[in-house]
C-alpha positions as a Markdown table, in Angstrom:
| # | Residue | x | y | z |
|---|---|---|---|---|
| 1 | Unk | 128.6 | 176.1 | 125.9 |
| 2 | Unk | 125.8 | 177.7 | 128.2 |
| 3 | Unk | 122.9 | 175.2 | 129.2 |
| 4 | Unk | 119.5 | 176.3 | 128.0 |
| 5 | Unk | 117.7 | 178.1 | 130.6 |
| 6 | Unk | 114.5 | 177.2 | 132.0 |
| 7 | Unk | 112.0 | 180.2 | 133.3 |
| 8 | Unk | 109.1 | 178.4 | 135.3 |
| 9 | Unk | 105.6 | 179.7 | 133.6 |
| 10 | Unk | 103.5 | 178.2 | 136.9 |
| 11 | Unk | 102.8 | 181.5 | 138.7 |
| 12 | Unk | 100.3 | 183.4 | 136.3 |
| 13 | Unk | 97.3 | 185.2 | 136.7 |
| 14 | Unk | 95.1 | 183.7 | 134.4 |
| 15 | Unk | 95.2 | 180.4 | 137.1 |
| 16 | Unk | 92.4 | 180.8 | 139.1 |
| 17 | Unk | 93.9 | 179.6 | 142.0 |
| 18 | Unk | 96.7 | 181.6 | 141.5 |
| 19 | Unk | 94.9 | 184.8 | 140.8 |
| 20 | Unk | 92.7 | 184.5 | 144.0 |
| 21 | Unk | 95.8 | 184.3 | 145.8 |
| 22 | Unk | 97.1 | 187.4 | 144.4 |
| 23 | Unk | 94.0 | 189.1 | 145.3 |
| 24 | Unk | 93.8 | 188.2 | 148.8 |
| 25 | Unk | 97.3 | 187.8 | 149.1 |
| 26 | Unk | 97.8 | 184.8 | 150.2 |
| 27 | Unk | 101.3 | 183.1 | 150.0 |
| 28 | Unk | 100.5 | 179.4 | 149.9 |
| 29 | Unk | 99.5 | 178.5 | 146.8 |
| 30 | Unk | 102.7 | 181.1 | 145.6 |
| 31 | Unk | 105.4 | 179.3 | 147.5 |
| 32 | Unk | 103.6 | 176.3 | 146.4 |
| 33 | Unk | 104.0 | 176.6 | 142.8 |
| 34 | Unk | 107.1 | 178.5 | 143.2 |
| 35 | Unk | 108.7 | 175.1 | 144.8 |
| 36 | Unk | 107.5 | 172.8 | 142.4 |
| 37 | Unk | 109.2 | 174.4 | 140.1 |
| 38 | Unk | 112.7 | 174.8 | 141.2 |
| 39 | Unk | 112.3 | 171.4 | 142.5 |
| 40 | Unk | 111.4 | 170.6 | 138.8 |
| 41 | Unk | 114.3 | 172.3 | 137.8 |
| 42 | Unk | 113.8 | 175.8 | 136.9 |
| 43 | Unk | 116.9 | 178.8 | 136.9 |
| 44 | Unk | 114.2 | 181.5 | 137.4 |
| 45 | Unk | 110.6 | 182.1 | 138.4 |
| 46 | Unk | 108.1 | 184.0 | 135.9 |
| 47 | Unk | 105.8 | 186.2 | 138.4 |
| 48 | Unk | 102.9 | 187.2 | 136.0 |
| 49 | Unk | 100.4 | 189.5 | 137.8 |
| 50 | Unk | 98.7 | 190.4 | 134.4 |
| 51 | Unk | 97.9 | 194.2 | 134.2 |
| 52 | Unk | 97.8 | 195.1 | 137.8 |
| 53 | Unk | 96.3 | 198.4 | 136.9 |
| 54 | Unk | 95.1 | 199.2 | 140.2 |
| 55 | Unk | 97.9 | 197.7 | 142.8 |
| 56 | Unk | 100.6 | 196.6 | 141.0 |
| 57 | Unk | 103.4 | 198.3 | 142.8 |
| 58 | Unk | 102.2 | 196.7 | 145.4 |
| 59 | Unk | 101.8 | 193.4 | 144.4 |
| 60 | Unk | 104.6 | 192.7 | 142.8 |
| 61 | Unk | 106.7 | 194.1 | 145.6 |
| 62 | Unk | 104.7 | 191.4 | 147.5 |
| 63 | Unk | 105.6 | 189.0 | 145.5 |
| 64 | Unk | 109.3 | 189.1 | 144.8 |
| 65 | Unk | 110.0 | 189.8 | 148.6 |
| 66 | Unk | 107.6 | 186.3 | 149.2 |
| 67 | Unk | 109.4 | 184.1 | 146.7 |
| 68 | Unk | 112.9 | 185.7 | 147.1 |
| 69 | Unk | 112.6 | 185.6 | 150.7 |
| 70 | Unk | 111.6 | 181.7 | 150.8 |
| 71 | Unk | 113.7 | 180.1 | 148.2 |
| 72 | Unk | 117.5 | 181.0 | 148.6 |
| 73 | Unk | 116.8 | 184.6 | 146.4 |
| 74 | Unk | 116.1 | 183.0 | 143.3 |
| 75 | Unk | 116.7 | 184.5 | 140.2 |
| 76 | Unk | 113.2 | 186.0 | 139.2 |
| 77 | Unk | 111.1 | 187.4 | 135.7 |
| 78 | Unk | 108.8 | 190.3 | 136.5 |
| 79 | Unk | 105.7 | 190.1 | 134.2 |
| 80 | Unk | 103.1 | 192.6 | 133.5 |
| 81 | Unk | 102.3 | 195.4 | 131.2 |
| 82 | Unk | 102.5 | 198.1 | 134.2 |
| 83 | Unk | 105.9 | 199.4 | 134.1 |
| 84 | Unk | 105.0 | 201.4 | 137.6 |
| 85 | Unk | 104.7 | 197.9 | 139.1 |
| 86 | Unk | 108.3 | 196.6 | 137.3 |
| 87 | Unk | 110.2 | 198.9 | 138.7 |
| 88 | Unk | 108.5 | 198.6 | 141.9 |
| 89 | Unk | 109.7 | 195.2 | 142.0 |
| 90 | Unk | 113.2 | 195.8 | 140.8 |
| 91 | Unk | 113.6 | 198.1 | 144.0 |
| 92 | Unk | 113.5 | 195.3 | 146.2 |
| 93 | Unk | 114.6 | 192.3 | 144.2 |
| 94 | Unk | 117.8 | 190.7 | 145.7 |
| 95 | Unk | 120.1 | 189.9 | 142.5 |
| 96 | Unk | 122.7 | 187.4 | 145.0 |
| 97 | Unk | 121.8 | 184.4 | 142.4 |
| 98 | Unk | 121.0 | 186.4 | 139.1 |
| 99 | Unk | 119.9 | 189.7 | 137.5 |
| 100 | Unk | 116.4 | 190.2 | 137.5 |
| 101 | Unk | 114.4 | 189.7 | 133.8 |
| 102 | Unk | 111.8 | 191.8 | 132.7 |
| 103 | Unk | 108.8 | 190.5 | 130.8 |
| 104 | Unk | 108.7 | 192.4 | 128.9 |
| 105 | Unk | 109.8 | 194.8 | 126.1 |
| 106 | Unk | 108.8 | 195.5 | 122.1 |
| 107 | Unk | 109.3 | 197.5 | 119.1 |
| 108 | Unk | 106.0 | 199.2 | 120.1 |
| 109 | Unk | 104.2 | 200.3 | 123.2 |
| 110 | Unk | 106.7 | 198.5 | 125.8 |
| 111 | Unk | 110.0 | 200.0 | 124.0 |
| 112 | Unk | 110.6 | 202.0 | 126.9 |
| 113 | Unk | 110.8 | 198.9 | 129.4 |
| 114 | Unk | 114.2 | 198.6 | 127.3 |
| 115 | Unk | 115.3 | 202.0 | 129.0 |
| 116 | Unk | 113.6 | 200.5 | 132.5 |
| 117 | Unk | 116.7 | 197.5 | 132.3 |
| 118 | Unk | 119.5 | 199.5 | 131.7 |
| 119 | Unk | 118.5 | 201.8 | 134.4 |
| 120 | Unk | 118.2 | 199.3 | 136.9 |
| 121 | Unk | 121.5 | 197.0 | 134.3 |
| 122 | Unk | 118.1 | 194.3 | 134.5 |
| 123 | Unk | 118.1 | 191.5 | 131.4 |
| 124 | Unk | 114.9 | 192.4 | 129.6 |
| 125 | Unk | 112.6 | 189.9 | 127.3 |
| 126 | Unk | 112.4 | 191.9 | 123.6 |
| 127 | Unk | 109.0 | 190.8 | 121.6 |
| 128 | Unk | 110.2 | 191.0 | 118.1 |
| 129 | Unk | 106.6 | 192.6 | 117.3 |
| 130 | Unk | 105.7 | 195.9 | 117.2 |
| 131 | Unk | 101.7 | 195.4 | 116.8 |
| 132 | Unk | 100.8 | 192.2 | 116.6 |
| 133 | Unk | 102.4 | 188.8 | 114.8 |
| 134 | Unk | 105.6 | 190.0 | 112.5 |
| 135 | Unk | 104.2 | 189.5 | 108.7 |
| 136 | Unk | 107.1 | 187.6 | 107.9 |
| 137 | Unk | 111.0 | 187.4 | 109.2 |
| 138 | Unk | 112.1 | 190.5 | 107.4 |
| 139 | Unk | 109.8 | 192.3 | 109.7 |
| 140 | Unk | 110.9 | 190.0 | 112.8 |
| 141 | Unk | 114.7 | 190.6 | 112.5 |
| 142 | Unk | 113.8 | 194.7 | 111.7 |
| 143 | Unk | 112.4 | 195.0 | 115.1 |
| 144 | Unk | 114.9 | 192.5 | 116.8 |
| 145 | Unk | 117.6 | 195.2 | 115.3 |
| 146 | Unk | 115.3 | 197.9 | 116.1 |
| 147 | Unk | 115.3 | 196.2 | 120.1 |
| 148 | Unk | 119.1 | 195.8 | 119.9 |
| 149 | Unk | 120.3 | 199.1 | 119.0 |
| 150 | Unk | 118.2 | 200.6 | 121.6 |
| 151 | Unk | 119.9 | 198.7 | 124.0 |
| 152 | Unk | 123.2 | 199.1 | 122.8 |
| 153 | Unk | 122.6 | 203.0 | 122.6 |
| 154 | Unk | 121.7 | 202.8 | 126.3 |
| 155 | Unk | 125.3 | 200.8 | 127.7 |
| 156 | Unk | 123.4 | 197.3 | 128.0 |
| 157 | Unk | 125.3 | 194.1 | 127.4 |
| 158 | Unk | 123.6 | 192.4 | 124.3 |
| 159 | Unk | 124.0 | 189.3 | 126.3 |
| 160 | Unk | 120.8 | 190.8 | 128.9 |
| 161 | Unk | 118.4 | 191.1 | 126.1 |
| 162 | Unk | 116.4 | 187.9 | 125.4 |
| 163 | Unk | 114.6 | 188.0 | 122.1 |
| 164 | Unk | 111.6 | 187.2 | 121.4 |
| 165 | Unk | 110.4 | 185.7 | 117.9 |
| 166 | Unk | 106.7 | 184.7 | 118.9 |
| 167 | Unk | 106.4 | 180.9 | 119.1 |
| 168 | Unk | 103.1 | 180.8 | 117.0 |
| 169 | Unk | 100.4 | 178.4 | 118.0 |
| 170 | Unk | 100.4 | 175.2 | 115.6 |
| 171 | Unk | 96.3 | 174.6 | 115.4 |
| 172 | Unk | 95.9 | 177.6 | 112.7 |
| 173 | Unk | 99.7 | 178.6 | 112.3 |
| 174 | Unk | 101.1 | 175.5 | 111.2 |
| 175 | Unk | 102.4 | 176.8 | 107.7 |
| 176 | Unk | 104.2 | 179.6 | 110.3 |
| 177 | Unk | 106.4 | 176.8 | 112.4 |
| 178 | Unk | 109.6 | 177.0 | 110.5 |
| 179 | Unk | 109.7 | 180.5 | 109.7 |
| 180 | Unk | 110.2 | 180.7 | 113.6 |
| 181 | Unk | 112.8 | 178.3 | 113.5 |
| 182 | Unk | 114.5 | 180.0 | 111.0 |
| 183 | Unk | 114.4 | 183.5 | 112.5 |
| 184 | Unk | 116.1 | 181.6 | 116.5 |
| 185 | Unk | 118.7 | 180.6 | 113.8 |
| 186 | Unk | 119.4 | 183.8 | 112.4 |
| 187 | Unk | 119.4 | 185.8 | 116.1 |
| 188 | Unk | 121.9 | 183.1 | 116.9 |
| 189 | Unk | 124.3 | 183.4 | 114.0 |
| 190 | Unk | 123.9 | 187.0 | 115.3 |
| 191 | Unk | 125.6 | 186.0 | 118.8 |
| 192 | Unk | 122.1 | 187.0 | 120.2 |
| 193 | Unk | 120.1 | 184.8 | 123.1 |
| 194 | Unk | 116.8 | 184.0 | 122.9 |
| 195 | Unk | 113.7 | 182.8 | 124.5 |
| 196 | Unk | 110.0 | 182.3 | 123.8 |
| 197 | Unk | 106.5 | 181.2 | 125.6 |
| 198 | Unk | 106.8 | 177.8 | 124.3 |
| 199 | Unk | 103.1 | 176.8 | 125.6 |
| 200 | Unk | 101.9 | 179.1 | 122.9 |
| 201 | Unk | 102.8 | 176.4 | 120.0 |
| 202 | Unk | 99.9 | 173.7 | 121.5 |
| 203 | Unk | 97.9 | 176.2 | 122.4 |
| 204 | Unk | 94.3 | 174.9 | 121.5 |
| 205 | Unk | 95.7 | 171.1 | 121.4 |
| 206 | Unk | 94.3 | 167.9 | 123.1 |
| 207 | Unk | 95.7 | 167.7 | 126.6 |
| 208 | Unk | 98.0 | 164.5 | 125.8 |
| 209 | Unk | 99.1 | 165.8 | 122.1 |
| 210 | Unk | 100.1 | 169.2 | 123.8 |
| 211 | Unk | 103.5 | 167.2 | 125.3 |
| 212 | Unk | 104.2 | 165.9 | 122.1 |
| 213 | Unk | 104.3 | 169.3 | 120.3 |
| 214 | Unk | 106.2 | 171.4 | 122.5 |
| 215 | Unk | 108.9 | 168.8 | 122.9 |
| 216 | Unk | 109.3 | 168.3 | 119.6 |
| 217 | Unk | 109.2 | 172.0 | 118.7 |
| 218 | Unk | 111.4 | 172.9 | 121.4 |
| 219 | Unk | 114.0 | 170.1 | 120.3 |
| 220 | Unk | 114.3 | 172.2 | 117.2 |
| 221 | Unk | 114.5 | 175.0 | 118.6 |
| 222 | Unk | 117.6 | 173.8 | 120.6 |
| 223 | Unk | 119.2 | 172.7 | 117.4 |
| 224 | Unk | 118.5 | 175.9 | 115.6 |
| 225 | Unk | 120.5 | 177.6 | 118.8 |
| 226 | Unk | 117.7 | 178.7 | 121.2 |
| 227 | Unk | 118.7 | 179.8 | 124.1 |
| 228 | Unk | 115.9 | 179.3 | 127.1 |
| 229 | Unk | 112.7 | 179.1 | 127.0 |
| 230 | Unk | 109.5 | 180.2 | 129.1 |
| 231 | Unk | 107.7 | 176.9 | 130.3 |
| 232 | Unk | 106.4 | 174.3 | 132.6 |
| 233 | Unk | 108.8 | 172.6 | 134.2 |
| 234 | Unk | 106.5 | 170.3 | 135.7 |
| 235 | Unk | 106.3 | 168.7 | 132.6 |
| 236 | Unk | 108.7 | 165.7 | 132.9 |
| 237 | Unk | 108.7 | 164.7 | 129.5 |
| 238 | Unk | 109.4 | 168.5 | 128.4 |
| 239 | Unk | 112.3 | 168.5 | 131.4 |
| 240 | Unk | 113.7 | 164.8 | 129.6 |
| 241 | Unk | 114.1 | 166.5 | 126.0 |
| 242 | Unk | 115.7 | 169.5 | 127.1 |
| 243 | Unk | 118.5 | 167.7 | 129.3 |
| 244 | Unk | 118.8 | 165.3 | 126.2 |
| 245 | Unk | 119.2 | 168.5 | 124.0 |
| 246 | Unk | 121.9 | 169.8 | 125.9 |
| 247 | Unk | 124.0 | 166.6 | 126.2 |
| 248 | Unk | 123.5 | 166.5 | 122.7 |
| 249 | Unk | 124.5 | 170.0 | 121.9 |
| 250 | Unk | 127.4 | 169.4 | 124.5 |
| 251 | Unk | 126.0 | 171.8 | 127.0 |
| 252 | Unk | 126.3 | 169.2 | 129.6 |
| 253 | Unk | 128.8 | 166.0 | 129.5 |
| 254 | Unk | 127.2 | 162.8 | 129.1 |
| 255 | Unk | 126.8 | 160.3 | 132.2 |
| 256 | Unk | 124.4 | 157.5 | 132.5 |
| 257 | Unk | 122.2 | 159.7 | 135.3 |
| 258 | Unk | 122.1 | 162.5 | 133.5 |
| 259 | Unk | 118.7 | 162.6 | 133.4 |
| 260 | Unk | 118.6 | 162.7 | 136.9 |
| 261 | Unk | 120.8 | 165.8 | 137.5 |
C-alpha cells in the first residue's frame, strides 16, 4: 500500500514572518521553514502566497525556483487563488522528484484550475465545495463527481486529483466530525485519493489541546482510508501517529526504529 503523504503547511502568508519575507523577498526565513520541514519529514512543500493580486506571477516564480533550487527539486504545492500566478509557477517548476500539486480547485469559481492541471498533466487539490461548507454528504460527493468527471473529460489520471471533503473545525462543528469521516471513506471505496487542511479541525483550540485533536482526528482519518494530508510536520507528536498509522495499515513494515525512519 501507498504511505500517506505529508504536504508541509509552514510556508503561508498569513505568518508574519513569512509574509514580510515575501514582500521583500527575502529567502531566509523561506529556506528556513522549507528545511525544517523536509527534515521533519515532509514529501512536498505547500507555497501559500495568499491572493497575490498584484505580483503573483512573479512571486511564485520566485519562490519555486528558491525552494526547488535549494532542496534537491522537491516535490512542491502551489497555493493561491490567482491562477495567472499558478501557471506562472508551473512554467518553471522542475518535476525530477514529483508532479507539481495545485492548491487548488472546486465545484465553483476555481473549476477551471482543473483544466490548468491537465494542461500542464499537474495533480490538482479538488474542494468538494462549490460556495461554501457542503450542507451535508450528498452535496459533498455531487461536487467530488462533479470534480472527477471534469477531469476525466480532460485525459487526467484520477489518481492526480486529491479531493478535498473540508476538515471542519471541532469548536462549533463538532456534530459535523463524522460526517467527514464518512465522506474520506466513501471517496476511498471510490478508488479516489484524498487530502485535507488538517489544522482546520482545532482551529480556535487551546495551544496544548490542538495536538490532541488533530492526531486523533487524523488517526481516523487514516483508518477511514485518507490518503495525505496538509499539515505541520513540525509537530512531532502529529509525525509519531501518522508513522504508527501506516505500520498499522501496513503501509510501512514494522521494525523497532520505525519511528525513527
Amino acid at each position: 500500500m501507498e504511505r500517506f503523504m505529508i504536504i508541509g503547511e509552514r510556508i503561508h502568508c498569513i505568518s508574519p514572518s513569512i509574509r514580510k519575507a515575501l514582500e521583500e523577498k527575502n529567502p531566509e526565513p523561506i529556506l528556513k521553514r522549507a528545511k525544517e520541514q523536509i527534515d521533519a519529514g515532509a514529501h512536498y512543500i505547500d507555497f501559500n502566497i495568499g491572493p497575490a493580486e498584484r505580483n503573483g506571477e512573479e512571486l511564485m516564480t520566485w519562490g519555486v525556483k528558491l525552494i526547488q533550487e535549494n532542496f534537491n527539486n522537491i516535490p512542491m504545492a502551489l497555493d493561491t487563488a490567482n491562477k495567472k500566478a499558478i501557471e506562472a509557477g508551473l512554467k518553471v517548476y522542475n518535476r525530477e522528484n514529483g508532479k507539481p500539486i495545485i492548491n487548488s480547485a472546486d465545484a465553483g469559481p476555481r473549476f477551471d484550475l482543473i483544466d490548468l492541471a491537465a494542461e500542464y498533466d499537474a495533480m490538482v487539490i479538488g474542494l468538494c465545495a462549490k460556495e461554501g461548507i457542503p450542507r451535508d454528504n450528498d452535496e459533498r460527493m455531487a461536487y467530488c463527481t462533479q470534480i472527477l468527471e471534469r477531469g476525466m473529460e480532460l485525459g487526467m489520471d484520477p489518481e492526480d486529483i486529491l479531493f478535498d471533503p473540508l476538515c471542519l473545525v471541532i469548536k462549533g462543528m463538532q456534530d459535523k466530525q463524522m460526517e467527514v469521516l464518512e465522506a474520506i471513506r466513501m471517496m476511498t471505496e471510490m478508488g479516489l485519493r484524498t487530502t485535507g487542511g488538517l489544522s482546520n479541525i482545532s482551529n480556535g483550540a487551546p495551544k496544548d489541546i490542538r495536538p490532541i485533536l488533530d492526531s486523533a482526528f487524523l488517526s481516523m482519518a487514516m483508518a477511514n482510508g485518507f490518503s495525505s494530508a496538509i499539515i505541520n510536520p513540525c509537530d512531532k507528536e502529529l509525525m509519531k501517529a501518522i508513522k504508527s498509522c501506516d505500520v498499522i495499515k501496513g503501509n510501512i513494515l514494522y521494525a523497532d526504529s520505525y519511528l525513527e525512519l
